[in-house]
Each structure stands twice: as C-alpha cells, then as structure tokens.
C-alpha positions as CSV (number, residue, x, y, z in Angstrom):
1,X,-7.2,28.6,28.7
2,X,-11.0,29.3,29.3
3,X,-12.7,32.4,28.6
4,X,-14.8,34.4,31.1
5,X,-18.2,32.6,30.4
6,X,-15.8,29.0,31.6
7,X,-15.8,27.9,27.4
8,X,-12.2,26.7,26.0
9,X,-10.8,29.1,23.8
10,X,-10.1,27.7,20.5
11,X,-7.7,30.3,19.6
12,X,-5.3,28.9,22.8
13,X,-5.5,25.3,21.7
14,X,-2.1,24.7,20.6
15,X,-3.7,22.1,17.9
16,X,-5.7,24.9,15.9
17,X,-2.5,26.9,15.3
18,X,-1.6,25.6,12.2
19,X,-2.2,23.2,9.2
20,X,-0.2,20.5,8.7
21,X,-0.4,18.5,5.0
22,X,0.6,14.7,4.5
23,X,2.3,14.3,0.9
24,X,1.0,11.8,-1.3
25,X,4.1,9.6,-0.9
26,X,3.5,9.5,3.2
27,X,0.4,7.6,2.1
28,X,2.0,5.9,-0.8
29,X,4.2,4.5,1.9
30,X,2.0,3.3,4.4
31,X,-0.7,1.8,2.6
32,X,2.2,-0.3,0.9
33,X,3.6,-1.3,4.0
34,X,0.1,-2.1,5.1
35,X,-1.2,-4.1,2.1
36,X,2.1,-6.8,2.1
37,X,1.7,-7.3,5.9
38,X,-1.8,-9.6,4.5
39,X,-1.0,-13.3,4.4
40,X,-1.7,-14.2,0.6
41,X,0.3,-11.3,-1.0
42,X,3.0,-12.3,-3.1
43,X,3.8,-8.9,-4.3
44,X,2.7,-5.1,-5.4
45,X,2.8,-4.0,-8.9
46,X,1.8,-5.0,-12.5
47,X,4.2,-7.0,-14.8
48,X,6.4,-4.3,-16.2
49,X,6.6,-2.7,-12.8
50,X,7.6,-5.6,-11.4
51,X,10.2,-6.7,-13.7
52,X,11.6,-3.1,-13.6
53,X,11.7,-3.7,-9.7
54,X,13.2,-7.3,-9.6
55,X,15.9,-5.5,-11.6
56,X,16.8,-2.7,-9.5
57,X,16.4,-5.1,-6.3
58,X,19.5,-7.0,-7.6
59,X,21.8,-4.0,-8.4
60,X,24.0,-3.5,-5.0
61,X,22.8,-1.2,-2.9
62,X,19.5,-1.2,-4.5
63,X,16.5,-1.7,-2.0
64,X,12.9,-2.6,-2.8
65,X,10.5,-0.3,-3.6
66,X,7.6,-0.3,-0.8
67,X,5.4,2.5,-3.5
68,X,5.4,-0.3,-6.3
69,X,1.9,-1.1,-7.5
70,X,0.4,1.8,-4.9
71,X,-1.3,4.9,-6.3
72,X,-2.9,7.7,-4.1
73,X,-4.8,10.8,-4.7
74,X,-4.7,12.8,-1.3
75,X,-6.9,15.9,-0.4
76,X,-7.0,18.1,3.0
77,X,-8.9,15.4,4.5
78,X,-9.5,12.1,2.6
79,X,-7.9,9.7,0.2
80,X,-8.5,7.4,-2.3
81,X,-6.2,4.8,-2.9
82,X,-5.4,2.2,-5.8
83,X,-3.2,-0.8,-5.5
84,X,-1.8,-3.5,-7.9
85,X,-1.6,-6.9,-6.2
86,X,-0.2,-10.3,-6.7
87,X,-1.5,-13.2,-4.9
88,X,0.0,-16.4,-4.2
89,X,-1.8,-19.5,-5.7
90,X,-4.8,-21.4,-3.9
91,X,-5.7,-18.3,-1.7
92,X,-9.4,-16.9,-1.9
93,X,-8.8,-14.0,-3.5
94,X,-11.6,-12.1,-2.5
95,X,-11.0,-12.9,1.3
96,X,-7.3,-11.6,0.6
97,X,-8.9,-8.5,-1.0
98,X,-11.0,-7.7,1.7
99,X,-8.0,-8.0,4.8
100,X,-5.9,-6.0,2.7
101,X,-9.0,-3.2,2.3
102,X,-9.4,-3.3,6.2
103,X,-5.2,-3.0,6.7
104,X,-5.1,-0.4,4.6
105,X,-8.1,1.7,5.9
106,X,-7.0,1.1,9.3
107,X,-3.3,2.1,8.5
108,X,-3.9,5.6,6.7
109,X,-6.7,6.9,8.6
110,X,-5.0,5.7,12.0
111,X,-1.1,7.6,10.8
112,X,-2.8,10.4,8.9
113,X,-6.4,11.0,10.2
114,X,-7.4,10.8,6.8
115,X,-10.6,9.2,5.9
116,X,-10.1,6.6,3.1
117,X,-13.0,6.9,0.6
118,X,-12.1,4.2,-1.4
119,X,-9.4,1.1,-2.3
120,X,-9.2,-0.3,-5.6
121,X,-7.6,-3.3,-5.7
122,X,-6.8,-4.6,-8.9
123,X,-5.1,-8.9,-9.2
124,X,-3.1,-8.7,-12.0
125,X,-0.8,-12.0,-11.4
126,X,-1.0,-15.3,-9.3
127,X,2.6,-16.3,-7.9
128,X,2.5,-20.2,-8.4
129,X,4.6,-22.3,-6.1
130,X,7.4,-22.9,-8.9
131,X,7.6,-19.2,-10.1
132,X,10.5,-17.4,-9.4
133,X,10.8,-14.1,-8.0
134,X,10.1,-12.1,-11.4
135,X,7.0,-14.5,-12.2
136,X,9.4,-16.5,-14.6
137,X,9.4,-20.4,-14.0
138,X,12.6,-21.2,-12.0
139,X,13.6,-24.1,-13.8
140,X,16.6,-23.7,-16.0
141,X,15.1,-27.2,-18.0
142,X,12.5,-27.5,-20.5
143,X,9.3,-29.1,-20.2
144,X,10.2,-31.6,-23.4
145,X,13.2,-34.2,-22.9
C-alpha cells in the first residue's frame, strides 16, 4: 500500500505489526544442534553435566539433552552465547573452535535474525579413543596383571 506522495506505508507492512521474541531455550537449542554438527566434537557439557546426562540417556525413554554444556543470554536483538565442549583426541583444537564459532554464528543469526556478539567456548575434556561414553576407560581389566 503506497501513500499519495508513491512511498510504502510502514503502517500496512504486515511485518511491522507486531513483535515477536525468541526464548532463550530456542537459541539454547540451535546453537547446540549447531555446535555437534562440527567434525571433532565428542560432546557438550562439563564433567558433572555429563555424567548426570549419560545417566538419564540410559533410563528408558530418556533422550539426550541437545541444551547440555550451552548457555545463552538473549536480548531483543542480539545474543551472547557460551558452550562447554569436548573434543576428541588428536584434533587441533583451535581449528575445531573456530568451525564451531562460524556454525554457531551462522545458525542463530540465520533462524532468529539475532546478531551473535560473542561465543565462548570453553574445552573442558579430550574424548580419547579408549574412553567410554561417560569419559571412564572402557576396560573392565586393570592396567597391572
């Protein structure tokens, strides 16, 4: 709809009438999704998270947590995000850092229109190839015969 000097009128744009607001567990959610889809992540969370989570997973009808290790502060138009991450062992960890940065970015400000200001990532474990899912070694034998 255009006004008589040939303008758009804003207040027929069907996009300015209204606000909408994206909870802090929409982005919770997709910048988890989006940081596990990087080759070299073993896992979201600290240690106690983790554990807690490998714990739940098992009980039936228990599903895994996507928000593990993921913490968001969201305003009206940007977020900041924080994530916990585990590697796997002999990846450069600071290249894996970086592709999950630029997933993540792309993710939430793609779904949301947010701008991202800023993702922490913090490497609290390294899943070695003879770890078992909680981090423990898998091996049921000791070391010493």
């Amino acid at each position: 709809m255009t006004d008589p000097s040939g303008s758009r009128n804003p207040a027929a744009d069907p996009a300015a009438r209204g606000r909408t607001t994206i909870a802090d567990g929409v982005v919770v959610k997709i910048a988890g999704m989006a940081a596990r889809e990087v080759d070299g992540v073993h896992a979201l969370g600290g240690g106690l998270a983790r554990t807690v989570g490998a714990v739940r997973d098992r009980v039936p009808g228990g599903r895994s947590s996507v928000t593990r290790g993921v913490k968001v502060e969201v305003g009206e138009r940007q977020s900041a995000i924080d994530l916990e991450l585990v590697v796997e062992y002999g990846v450069a960890i600071s290249d894996v850092a970086g592709e999950v940065r630029e997933n993540v970015v792309e993710a939430v400000e793609r779904m949301t229109g947010l701008e991202v200001v800023e993702v922490n990532i913090a490497v609290d474990d390294v899943h070695l190839p003879d770890d078992g899912e909680d981090g423990e070694e898998s091996s049921s034998e000791g070391r010493v015969r």
